[in-house]
C-alpha positions in Angstrom: 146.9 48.2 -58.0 149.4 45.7 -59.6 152.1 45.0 -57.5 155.7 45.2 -59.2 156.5 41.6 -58.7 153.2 40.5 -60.2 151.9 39.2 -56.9 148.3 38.9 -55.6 147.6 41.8 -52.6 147.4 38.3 -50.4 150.4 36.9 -51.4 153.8 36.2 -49.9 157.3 36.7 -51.6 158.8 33.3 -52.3 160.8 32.1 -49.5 164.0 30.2 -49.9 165.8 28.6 -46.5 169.2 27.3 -46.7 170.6 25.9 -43.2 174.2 25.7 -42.2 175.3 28.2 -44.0 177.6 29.6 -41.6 179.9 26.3 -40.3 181.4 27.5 -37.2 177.9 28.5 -35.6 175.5 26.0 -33.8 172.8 27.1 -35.8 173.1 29.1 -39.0 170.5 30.0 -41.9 170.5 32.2 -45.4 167.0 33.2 -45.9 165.6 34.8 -48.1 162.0 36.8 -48.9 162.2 38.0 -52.4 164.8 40.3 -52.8 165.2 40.7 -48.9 168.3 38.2 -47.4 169.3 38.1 -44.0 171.7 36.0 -42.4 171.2 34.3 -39.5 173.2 32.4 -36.7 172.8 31.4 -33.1 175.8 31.0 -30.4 175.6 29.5 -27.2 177.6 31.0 -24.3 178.3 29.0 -21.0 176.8 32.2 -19.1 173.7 34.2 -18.4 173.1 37.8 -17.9 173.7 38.7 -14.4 170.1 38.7 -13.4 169.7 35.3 -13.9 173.0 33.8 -12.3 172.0 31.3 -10.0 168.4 30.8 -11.4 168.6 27.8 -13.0 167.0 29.7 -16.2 168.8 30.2 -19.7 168.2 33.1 -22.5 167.9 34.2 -25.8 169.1 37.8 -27.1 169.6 38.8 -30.4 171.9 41.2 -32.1 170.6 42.8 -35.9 172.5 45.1 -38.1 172.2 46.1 -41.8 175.4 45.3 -43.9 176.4 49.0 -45.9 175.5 48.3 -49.0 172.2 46.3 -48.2 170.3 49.2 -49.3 170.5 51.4 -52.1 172.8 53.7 -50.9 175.2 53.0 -48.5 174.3 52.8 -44.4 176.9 53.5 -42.1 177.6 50.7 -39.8 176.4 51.0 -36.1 180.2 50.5 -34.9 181.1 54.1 -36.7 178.3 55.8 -34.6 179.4 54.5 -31.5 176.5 52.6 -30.8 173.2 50.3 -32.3 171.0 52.9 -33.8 167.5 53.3 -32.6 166.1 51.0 -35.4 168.8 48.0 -34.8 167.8 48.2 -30.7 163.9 48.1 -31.1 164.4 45.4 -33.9 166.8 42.7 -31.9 164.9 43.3 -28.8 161.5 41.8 -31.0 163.8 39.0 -32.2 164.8 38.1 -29.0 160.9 38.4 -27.5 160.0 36.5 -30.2 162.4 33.8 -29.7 162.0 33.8 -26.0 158.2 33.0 -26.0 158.6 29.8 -28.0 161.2 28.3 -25.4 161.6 26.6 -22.1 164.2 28.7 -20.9 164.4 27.1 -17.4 165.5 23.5 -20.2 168.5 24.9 -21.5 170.6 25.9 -18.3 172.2 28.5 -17.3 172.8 29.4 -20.7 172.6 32.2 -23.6 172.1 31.4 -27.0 172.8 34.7 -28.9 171.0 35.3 -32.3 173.1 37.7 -35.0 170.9 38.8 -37.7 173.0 40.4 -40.3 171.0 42.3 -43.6 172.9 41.9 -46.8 170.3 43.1 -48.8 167.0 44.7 -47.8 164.4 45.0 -49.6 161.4 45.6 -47.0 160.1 43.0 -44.4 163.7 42.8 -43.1 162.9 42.6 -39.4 160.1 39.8 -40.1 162.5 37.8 -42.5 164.7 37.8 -39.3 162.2 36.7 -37.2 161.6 33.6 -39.4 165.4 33.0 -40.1 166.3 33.1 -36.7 163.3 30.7 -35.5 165.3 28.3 -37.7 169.0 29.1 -36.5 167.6 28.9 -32.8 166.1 25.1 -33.9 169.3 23.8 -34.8 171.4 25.0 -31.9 169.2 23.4 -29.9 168.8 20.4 -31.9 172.9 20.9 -31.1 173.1 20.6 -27.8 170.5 17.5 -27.7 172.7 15.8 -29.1 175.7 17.4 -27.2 174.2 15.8 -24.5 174.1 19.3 -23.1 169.9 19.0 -22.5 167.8 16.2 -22.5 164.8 17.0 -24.8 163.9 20.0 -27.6 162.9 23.0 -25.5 160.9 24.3 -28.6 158.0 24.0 -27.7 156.1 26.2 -30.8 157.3 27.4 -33.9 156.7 31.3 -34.6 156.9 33.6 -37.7 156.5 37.0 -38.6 154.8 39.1 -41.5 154.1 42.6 -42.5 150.8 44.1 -43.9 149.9 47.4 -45.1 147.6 49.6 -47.1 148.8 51.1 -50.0 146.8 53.7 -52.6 144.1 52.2 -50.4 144.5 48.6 -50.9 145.6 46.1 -48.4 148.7 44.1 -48.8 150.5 41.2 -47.4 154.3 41.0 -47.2 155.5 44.7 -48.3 158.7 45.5 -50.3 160.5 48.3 -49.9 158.7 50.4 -52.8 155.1 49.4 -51.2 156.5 49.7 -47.4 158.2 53.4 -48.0 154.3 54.5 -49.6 152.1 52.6 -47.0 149.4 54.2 -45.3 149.3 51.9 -42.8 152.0 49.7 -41.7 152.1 47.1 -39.7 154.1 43.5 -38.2 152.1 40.8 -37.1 154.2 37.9 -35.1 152.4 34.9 -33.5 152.9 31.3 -32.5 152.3 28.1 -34.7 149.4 27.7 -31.8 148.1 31.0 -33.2 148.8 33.1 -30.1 150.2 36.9 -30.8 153.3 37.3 -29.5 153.3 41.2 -31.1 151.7 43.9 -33.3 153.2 46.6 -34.3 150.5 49.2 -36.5 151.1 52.8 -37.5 148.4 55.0 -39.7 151.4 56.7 -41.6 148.8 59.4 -43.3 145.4 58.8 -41.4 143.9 57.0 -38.6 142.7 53.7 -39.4 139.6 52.1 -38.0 139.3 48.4 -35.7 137.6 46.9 -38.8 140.3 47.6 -41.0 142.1 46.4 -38.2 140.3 43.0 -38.1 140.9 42.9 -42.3 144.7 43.7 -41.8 145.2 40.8 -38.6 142.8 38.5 -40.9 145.5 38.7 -44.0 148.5 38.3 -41.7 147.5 35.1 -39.8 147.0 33.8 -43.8 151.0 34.7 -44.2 151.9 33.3 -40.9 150.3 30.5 -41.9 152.0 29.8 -45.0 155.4 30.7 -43.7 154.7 28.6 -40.7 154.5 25.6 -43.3 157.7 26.5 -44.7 159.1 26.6 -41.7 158.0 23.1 -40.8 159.3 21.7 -44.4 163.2 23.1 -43.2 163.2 21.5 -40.1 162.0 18.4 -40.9 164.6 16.8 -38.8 164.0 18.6 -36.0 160.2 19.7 -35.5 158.3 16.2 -35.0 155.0 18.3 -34.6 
């Protein structure tokens, strides 16, 4: 099949990072994966959850939500319904599992860095691009508080990244849009560790089962986009990750 943006079926959308783009928050990053851009900032509170008072032990939540018009037609926000929809509450609770397994959380005090991942325009892949933005955010307000004084040394200890990958008309394809997302017959998110550990999958047959070497193929193509975006990643925080 040709793909509508010309791209190979193992090919990533170009990915553009700018940092600081929100100047009030610690950390703060535009980025953007084609057409898909997310916003992404990281807060740190003076608090932890109650079940870690008096632990000694910091953490990392995350918050996501899709701006109305980020999509074709418009989306309600979650405030209107009263509460995060479904989607928004499985997505922030993979940001923040994501984040979390790339940090010494016992390093940063009894502490909470928040992560707000707002969507102002979607275009497929919105959950990984937030994955990748906030990896970023979380860098700087750490980087932040080093030189706060607040902690002593980076408590990053890898990087991580996310992708999708999919069949569609029975070809398999790295970093869906929304067009090639909405027809998959098989979607799935890969997110893993700049050591190459998995830190999730997530895999749906949409139409019909798939089997464990399709499997293999689909994990094979997504460790080549993590890969890649990995790099990227590196190349932003050039100031930050010495590794």
């Amino acid at each position: 099949m040709i793909r509508e943006d010309g791209r190979k079926n193992d090919q990533i959308r170009p990915i553009k990072i700018q940092r600081g783009f929100i100047g009030t928050a610690e950390g703060s990053v535009l980025i953007e994966a084609g057409n898909t851009r997310v916003i992404c900032t990281a807060s740190i509170e003076e608090k932890v959850p109650l079940f870690l008072k008096d632990t000694n032990q910091g953490w990392i939540t995350a918050e996501y939500s899709m701006l109305p018009r980020s999509t074709v037609e418009r989306t309600p926000r979650d405030i209107t319904r009263g509460r995060a929809a479904g989607r928004s509450h499985e997505i922030q609770r993979l940001i923040g599992r994501a984040l979390r397994s790339v940090v010494d959380l016992s390093a940063i005090g009894e502490r909470t860095i928040w992560i707000d991942c707002d969507v102002i325009q979607a275009d497929g892949g919105t959950r990984t691009t937030a994955i990748n933005g906030s990896l970023i955010a979380l860098a700087e307000a750490l980087q932040f508080m080093r030189k706060q004084g607040l902690i002593d040394l980076l408590p990053l200890n890898r990087l991580v990244a996310a992708i999708s990958i999919g069949i569609v008309e029975e070809e398999e394809l790295l970093d869906l849009d929304f067009r090639e997302d909405s027809s998959a017959e098989v979607d799935m998110n890969l997110v893993m560790t700049s050591s190459g550990e998995i830190v999730e999958i997530q895999g749906t047959a949409e139409k019909k089962p798939f089997s464990r070497e399709t499997l293999e193929r689909l994990m094979i193509l997504g460790e080549k986009g993590i890969k890649e975006i990995l790099q990227i990643q590196k190349e932003a925080l050039i100031d930050i990750w010495e590794r």
